[in-house]
PASEBA-1860 file (N, C-alpha, C; in nm, 3 decimals):
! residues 260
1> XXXXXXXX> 0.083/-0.120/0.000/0.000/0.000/0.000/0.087/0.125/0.000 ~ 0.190/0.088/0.098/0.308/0.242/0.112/0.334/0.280/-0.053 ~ 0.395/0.141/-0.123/0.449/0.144/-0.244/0.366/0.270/-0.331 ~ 0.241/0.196/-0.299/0.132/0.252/-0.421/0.109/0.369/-0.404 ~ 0.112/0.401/-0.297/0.088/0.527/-0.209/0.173/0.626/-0.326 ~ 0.297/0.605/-0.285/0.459/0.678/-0.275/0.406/0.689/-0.450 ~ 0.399/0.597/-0.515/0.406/0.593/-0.655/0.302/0.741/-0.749 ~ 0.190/0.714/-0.682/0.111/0.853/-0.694/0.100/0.983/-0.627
9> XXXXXXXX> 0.236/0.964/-0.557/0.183/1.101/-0.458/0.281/1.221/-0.573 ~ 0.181/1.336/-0.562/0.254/1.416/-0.682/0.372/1.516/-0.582 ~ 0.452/1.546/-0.650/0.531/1.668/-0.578/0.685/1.518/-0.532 ~ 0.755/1.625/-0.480/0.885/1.573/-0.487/0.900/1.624/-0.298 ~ 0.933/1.520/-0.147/0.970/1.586/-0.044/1.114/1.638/-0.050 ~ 1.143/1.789/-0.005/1.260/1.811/-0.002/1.306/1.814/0.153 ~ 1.371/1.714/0.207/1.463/1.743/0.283/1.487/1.798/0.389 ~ 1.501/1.923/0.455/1.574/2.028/0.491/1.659/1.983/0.634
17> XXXXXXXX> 1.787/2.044/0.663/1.897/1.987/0.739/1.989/1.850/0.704 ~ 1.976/1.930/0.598/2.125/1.789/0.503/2.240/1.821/0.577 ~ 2.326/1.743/0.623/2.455/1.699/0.767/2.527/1.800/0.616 ~ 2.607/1.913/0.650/2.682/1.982/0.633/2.828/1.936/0.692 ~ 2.908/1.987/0.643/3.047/1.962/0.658/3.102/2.018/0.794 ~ 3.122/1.960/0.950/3.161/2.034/0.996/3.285/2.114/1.055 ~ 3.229/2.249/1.106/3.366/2.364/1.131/3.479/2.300/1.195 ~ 3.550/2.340/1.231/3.679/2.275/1.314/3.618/2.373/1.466
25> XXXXXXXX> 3.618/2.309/1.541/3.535/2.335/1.691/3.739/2.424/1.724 ~ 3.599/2.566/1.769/3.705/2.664/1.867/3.686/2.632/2.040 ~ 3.820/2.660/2.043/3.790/2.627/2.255/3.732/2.769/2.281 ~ 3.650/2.723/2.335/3.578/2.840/2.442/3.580/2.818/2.602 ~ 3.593/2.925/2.699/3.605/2.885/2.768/3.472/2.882/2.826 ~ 3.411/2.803/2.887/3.281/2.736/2.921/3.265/2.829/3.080 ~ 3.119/2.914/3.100/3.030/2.953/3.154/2.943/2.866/3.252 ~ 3.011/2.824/3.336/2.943/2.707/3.435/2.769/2.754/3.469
33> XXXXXXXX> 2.761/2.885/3.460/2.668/2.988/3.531/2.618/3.048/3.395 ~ 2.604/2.990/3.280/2.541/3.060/3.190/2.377/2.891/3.170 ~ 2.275/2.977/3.148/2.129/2.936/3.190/2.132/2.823/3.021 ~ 2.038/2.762/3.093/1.988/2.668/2.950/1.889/2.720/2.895 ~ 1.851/2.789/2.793/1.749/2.842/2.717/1.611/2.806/2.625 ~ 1.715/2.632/2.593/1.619/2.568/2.468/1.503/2.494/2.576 ~ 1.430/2.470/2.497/1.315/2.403/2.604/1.269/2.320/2.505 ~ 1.320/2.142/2.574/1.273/2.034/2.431/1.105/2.016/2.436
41> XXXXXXXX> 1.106/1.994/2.294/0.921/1.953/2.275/0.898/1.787/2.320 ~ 0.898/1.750/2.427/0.871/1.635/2.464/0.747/1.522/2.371 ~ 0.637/1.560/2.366/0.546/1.559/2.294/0.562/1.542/2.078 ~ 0.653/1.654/2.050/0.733/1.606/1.926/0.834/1.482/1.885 ~ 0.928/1.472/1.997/0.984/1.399/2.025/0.941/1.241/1.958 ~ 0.816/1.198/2.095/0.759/1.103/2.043/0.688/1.081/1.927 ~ 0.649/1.200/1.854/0.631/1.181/1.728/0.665/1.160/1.618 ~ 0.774/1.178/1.643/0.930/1.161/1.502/0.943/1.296/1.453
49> XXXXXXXX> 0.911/1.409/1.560/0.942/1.566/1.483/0.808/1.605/1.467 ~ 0.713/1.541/1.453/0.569/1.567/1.451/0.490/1.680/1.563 ~ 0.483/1.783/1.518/0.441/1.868/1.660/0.272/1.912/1.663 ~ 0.219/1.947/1.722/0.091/1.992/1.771/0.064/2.121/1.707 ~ -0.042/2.106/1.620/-0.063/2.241/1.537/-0.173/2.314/1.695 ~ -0.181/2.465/1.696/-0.278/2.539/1.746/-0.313/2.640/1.675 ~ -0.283/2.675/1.556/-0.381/2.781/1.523/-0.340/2.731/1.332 ~ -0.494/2.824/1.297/-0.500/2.805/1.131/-0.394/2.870/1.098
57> XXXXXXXX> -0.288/2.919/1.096/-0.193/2.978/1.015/-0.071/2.904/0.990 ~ -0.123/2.761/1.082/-0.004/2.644/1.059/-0.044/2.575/1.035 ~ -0.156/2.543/0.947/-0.217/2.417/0.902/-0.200/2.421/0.745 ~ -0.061/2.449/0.685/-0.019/2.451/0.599/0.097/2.333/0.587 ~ 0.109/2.242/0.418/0.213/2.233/0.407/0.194/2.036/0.419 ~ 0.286/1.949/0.474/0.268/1.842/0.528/0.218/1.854/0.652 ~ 0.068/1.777/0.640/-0.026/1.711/0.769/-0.020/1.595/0.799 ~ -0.095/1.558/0.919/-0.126/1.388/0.943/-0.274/1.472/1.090
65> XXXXXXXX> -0.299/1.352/1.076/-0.438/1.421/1.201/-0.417/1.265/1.265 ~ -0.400/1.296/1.398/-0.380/1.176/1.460/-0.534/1.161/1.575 ~ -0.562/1.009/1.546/-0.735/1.034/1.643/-0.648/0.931/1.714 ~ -0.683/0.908/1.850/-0.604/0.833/1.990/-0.495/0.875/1.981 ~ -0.417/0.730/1.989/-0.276/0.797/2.067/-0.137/0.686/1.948 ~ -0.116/0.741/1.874/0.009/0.779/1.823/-0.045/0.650/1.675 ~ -0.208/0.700/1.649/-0.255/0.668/1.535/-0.325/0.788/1.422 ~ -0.323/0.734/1.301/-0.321/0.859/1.194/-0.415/0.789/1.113
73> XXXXXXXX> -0.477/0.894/1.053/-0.590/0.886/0.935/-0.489/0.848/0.838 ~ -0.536/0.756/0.763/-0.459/0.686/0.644/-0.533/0.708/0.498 ~ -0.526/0.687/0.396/-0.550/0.717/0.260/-0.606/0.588/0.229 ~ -0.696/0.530/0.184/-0.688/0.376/0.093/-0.653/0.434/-0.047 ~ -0.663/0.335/-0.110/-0.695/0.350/-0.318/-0.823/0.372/-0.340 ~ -0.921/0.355/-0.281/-1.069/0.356/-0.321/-1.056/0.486/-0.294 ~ -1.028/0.609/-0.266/-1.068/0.733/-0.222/-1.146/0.737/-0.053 ~ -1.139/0.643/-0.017/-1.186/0.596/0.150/-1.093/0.668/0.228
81> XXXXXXXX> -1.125/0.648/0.360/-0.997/0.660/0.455/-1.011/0.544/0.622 ~ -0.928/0.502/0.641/-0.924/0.473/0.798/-0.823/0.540/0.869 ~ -0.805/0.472/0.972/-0.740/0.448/1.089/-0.587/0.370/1.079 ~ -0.503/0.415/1.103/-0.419/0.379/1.044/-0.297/0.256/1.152 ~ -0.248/0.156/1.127/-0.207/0.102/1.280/-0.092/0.196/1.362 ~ -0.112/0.130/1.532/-0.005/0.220/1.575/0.098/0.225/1.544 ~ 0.211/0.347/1.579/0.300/0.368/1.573/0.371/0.379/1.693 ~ 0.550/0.341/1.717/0.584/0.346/1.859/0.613/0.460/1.879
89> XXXXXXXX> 0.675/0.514/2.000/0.741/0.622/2.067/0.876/0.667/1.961 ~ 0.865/0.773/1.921/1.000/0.845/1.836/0.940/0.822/1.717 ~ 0.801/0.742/1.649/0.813/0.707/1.492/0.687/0.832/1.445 ~ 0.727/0.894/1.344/0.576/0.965/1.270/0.514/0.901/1.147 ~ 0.409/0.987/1.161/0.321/0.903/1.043/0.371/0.827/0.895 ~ 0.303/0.726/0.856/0.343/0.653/0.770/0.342/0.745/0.630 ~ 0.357/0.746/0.466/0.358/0.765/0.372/0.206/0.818/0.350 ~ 0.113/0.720/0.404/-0.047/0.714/0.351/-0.071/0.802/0.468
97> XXXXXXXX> -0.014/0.871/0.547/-0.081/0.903/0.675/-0.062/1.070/0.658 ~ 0.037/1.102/0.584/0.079/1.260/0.554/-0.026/1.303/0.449 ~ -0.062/1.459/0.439/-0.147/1.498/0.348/-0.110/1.646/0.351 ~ -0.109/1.717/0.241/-0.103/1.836/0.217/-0.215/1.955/0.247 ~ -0.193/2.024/0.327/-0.275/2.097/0.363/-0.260/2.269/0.300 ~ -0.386/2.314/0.261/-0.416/2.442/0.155/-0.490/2.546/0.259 ~ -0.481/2.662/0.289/-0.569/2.772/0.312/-0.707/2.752/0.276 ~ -0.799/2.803/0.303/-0.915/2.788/0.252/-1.021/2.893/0.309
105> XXXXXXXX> -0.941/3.042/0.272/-1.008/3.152/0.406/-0.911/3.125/0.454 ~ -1.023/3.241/0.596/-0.955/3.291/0.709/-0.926/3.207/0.822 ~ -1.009/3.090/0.808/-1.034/3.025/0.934/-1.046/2.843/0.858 ~ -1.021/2.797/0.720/-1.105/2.680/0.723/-0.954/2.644/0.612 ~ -0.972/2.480/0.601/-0.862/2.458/0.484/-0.899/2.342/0.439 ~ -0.793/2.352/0.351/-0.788/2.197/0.228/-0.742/2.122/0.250 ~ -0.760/2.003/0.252/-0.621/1.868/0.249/-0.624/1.799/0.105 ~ -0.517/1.753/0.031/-0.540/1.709/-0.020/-0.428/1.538/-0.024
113> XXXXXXXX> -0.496/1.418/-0.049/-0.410/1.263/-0.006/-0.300/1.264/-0.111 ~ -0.210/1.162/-0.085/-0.101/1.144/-0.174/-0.143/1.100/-0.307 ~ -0.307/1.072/-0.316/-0.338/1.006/-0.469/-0.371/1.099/-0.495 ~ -0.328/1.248/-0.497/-0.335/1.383/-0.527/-0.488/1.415/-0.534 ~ -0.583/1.387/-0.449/-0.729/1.446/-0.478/-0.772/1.502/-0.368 ~ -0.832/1.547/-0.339/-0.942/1.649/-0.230/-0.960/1.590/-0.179 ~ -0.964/1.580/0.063/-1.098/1.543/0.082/-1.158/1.632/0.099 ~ -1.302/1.542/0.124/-1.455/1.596/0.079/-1.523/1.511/0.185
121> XXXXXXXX> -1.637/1.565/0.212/-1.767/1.496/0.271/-1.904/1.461/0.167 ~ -1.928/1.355/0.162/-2.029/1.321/0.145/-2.178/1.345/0.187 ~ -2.272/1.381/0.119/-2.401/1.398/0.215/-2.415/1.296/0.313 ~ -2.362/1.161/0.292/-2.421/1.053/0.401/-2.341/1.070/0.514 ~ -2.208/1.151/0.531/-2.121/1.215/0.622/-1.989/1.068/0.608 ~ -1.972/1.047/0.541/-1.811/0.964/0.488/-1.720/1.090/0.426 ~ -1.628/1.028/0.491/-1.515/1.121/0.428/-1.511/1.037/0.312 ~ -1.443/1.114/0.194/-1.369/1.058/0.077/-1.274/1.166/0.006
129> XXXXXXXX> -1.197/1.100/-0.039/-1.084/1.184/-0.126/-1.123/1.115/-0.272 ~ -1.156/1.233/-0.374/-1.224/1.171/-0.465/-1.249/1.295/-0.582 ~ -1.210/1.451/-0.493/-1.213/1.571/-0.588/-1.117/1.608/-0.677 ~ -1.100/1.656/-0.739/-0.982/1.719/-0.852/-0.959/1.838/-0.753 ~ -1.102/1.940/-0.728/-1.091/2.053/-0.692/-1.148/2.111/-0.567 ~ -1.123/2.226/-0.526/-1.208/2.222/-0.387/-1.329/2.341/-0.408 ~ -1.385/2.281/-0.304/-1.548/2.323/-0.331/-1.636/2.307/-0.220 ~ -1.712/2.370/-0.196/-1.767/2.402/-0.022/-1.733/2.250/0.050
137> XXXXXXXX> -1.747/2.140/-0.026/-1.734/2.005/0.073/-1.640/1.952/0.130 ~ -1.518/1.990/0.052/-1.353/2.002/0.094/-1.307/2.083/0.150 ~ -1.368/2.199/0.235/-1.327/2.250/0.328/-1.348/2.245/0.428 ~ -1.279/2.264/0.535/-1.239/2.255/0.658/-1.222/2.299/0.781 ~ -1.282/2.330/0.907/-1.251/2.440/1.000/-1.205/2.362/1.132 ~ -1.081/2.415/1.180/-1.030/2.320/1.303/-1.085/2.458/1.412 ~ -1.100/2.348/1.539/-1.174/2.438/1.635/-1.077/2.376/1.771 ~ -1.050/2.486/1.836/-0.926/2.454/1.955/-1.031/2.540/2.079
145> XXXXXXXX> -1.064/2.432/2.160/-1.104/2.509/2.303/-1.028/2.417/2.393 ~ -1.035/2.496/2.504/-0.963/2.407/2.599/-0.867/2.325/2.566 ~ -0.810/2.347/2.509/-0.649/2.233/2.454/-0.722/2.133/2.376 ~ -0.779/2.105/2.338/-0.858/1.977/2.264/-0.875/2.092/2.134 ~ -0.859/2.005/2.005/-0.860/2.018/1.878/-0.960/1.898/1.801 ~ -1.080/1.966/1.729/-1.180/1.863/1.637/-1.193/1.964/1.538 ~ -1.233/1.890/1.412/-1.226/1.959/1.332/-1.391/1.915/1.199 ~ -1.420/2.022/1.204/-1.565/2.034/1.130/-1.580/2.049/1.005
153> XXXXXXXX> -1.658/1.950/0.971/-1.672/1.958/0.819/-1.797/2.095/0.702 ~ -1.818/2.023/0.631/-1.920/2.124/0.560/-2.103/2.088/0.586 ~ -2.068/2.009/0.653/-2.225/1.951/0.707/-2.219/1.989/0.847 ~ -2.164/2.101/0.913/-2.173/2.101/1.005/-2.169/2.025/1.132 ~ -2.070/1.894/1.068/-2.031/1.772/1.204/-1.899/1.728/1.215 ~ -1.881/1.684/1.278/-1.715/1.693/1.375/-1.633/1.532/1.302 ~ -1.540/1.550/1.291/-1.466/1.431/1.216/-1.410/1.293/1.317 ~ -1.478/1.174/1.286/-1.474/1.118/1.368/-1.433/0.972/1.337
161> XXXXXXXX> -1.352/0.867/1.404/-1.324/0.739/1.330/-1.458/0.665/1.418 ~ -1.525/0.572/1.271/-1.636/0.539/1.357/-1.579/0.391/1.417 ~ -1.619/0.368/1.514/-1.504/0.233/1.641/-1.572/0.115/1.549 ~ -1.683/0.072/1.473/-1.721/-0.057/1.454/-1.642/-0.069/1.286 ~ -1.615/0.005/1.230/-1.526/-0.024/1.142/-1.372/0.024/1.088 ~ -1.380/0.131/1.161/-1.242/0.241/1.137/-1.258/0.305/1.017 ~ -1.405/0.320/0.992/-1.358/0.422/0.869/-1.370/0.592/0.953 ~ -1.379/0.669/0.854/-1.421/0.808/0.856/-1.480/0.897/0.815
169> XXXXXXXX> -1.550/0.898/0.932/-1.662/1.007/0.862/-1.716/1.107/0.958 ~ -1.776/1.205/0.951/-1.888/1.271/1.027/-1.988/1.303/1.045 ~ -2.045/1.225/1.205/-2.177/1.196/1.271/-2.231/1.296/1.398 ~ -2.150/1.371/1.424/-2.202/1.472/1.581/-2.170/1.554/1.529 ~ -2.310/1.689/1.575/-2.259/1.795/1.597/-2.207/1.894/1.711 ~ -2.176/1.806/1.816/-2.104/1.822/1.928/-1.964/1.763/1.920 ~ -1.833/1.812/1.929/-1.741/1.720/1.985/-1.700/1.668/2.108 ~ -1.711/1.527/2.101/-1.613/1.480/2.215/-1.570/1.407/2.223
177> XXXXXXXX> -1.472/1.310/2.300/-1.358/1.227/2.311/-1.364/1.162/2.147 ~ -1.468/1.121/2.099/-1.432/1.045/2.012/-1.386/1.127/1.846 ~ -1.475/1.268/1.844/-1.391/1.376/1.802/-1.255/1.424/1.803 ~ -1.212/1.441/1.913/-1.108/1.473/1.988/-0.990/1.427/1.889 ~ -0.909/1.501/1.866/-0.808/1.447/1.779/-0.665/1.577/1.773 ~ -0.527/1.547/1.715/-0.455/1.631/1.752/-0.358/1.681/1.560 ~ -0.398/1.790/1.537/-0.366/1.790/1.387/-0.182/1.824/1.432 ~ -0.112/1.755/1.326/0.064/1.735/1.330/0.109/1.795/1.201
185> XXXXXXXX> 0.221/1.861/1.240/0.284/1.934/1.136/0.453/1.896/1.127 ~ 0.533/1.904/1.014/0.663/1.818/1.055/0.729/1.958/0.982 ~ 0.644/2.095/0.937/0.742/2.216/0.908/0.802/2.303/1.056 ~ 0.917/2.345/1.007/0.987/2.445/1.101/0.933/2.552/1.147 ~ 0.885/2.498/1.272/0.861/2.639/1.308/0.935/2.803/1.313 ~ 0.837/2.902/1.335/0.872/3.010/1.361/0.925/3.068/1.509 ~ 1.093/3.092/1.541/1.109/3.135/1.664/1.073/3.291/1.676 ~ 1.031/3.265/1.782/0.994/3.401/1.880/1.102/3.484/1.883
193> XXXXXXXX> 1.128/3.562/1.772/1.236/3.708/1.799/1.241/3.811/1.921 ~ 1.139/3.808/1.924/1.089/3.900/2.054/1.145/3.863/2.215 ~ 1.208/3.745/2.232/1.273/3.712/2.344/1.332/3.748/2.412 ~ 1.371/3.846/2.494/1.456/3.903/2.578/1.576/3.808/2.595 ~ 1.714/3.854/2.580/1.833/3.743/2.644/1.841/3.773/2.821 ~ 1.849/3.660/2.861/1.879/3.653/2.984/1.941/3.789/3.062 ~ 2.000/3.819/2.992/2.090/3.948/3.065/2.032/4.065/3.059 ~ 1.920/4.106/2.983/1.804/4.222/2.965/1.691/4.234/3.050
201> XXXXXXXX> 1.637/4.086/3.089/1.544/4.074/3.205/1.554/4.145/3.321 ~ 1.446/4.206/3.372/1.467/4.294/3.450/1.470/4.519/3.437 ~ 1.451/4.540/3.538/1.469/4.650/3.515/1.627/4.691/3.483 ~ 1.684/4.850/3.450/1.788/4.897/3.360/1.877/4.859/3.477 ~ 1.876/4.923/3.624/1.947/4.846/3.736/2.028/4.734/3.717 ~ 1.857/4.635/3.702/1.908/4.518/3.679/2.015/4.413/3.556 ~ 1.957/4.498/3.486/2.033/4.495/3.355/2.192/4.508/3.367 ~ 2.233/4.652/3.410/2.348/4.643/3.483/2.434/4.527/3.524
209> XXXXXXXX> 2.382/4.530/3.611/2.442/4.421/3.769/2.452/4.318/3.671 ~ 2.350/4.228/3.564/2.396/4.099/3.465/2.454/4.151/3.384 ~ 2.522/4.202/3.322/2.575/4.259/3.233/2.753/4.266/3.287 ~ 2.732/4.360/3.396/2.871/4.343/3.499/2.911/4.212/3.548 ~ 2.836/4.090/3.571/2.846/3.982/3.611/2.875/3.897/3.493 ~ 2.856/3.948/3.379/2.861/3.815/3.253/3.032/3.877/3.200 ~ 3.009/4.013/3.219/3.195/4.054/3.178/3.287/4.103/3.270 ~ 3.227/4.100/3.376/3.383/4.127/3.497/3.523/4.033/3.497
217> XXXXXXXX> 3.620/4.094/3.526/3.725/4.025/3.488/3.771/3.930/3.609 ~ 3.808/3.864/3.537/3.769/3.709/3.607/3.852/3.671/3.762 ~ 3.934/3.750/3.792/4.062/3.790/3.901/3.922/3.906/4.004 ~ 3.839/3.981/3.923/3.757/4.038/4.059/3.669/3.942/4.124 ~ 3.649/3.986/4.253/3.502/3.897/4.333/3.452/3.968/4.398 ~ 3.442/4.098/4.382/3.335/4.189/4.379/3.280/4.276/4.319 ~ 3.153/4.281/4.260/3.086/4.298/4.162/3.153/4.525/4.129 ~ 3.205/4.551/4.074/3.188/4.707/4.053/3.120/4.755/3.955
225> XXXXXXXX> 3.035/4.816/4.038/2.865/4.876/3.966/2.890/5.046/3.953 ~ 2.881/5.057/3.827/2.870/5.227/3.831/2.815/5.328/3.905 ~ 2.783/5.372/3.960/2.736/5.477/4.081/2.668/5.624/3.989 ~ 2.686/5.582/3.853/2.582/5.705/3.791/2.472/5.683/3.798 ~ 2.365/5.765/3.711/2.237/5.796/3.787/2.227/5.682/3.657 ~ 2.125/5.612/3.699/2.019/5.526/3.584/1.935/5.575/3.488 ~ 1.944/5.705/3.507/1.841/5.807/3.401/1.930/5.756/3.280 ~ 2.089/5.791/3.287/2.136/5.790/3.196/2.102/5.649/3.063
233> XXXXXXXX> 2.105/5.546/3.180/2.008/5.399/3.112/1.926/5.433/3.011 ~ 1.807/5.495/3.099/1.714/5.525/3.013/1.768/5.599/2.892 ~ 1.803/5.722/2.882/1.796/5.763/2.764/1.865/5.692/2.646 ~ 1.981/5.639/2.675/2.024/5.560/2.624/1.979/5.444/2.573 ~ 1.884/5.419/2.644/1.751/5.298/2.563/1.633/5.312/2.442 ~ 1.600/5.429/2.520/1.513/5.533/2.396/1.644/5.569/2.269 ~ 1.736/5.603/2.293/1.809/5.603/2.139/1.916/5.519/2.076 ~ 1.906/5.402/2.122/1.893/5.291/2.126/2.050/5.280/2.116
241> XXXXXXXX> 2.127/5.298/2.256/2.280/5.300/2.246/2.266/5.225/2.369 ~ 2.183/5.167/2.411/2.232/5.084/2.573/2.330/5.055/2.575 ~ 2.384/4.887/2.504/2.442/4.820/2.487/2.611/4.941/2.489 ~ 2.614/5.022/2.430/2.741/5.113/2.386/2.763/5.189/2.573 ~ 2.618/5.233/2.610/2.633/5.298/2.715/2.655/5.223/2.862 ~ 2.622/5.071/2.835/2.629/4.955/2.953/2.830/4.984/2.946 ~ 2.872/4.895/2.831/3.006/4.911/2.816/3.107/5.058/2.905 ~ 3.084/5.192/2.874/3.146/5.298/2.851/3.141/5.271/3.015
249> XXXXXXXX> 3.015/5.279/3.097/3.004/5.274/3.229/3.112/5.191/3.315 ~ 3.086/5.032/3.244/3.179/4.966/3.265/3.343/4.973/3.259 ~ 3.392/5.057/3.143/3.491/5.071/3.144/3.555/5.155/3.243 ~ 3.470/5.237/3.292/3.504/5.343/3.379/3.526/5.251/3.519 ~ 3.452/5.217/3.532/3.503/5.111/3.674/3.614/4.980/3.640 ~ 3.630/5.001/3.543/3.716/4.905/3.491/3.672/4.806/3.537 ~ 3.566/4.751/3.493/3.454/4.621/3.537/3.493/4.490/3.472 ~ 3.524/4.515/3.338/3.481/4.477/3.178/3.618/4.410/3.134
257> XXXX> 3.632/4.305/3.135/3.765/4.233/3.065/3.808/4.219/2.923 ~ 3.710/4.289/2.887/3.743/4.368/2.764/3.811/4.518/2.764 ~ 3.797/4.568/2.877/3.861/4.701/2.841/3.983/4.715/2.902 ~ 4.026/4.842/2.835/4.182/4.847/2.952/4.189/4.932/3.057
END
């Protein structure tokens, strides 16, 4: 089935993080007292890189919609779909289990299976992949309350694997548990630029005092803090010379193992 799968799926996957050649490692001297920053996705992890979509502006690109626990909506050849078998801890979705996901509006989207067609709902509420094109029945609206993610079709009912056969389709217009499902994305996310570094946290004071502590020279063991007024901080923030005006301060106390 993978075979057949792989054989019709249109488009080419590219890659990204091909093992590059690496630098020749510089000695640094290591910061016993410098903070750990990254924070692992535990939850991705076990997915094989697979992470937890929460909002429509990431439901682009390669999908999988996983209903229980570390199972995925699968593709047949008939244009059908099930339930796909489990997968262990660290593995993501199979070949038949990924699907391309399209905008569709502001709030609703497309998928389309590796046998390159639309799904769609049926009036009898079966899913099928079976369109060329999309059209009110192939679209899509995911709905996130309370940490739980279901997602609604064009008949106004919630997408659901039905338990006596594993197919799919939608029967409630309420979601719950059996709704309940978690949409996966395997693109790179977007980091948060906006992050403050460790040494900015805090008021301008404070700023200081980490700043003096990350470059004091390594022979002092007591901290020497400038004794000018902090206004000067400020203005220096508003015209955006902190960083120049943290230093100059520093040098003056000869804080800074960079200066002379």
């Amino acid at each position: 089935m993978a075979d057949e799968y792989a054989a019709v799926k249109r488009g080419k996957l590219i890659l990204k993080g091909i093992d590059k050649p690496k630098a020749k490692k510089r000695k640094h001297r290591k910061h016993k007292d410098k903070p750990e920053t990254s924070k692992v996705d535990e939850d991705c992890l076990l997915h094989g890189g697979w992470w937890q979509v929460g909002k429509i502006e990431d439901v682009t690109g390669s999908i999988s919609l996983e209903f229980g626990s570390n199972t995925y909506i699968s593709a047949l050849d008939n244009g059908l779909f099930t339930i796909g078998a489990p997968h262990g801890d660290g593995e993501g979705p199979s070949p038949e289990e990924i699907f391309t996901a399209f905008p569709a509006g502001e709030t609703k989207f497309a998928l389309k299976s590796g046998y390159g067609k639309y799904l769609g709902v049926s009036k009898d509420g079966v899913v099928v992949g079976r369109s060329d094109a999309v059209g009110p029945m192939e679209q899509w609206e995911p709905v996130w309350q309370d940490g739980k993610t279901a997602i609604l079709s064009a008949l106004n009912k919630f997408v659901m694997v039905n338990p006596e056969d594993d197919s799919v389709v939608v029967s409630s217009t309420a979601a719950g548990e059996a709704e309940f499902c978690r949409i996966r994305s395997n693109k790179t996310r977007e980091v948060n630029t906006n992050v403050l570094p460790a040494e900015e946290q805090g008021n301008l004071a404070e700023v200081e005092v980490n700043y003096v502590k990350k470059f004091q020279k390594f022979q002092d063991k007591k901290l020497k803090i400038n004794e000018g007024d902090v206004s000067e901080l400020k203005k220096a923030k508003v015209e955006g010379i902190l960083h120049e005006t943290l230093l100059d301060r520093r040098s003056k106390m000869k804080a800074d193992r960079y200066c002379k």
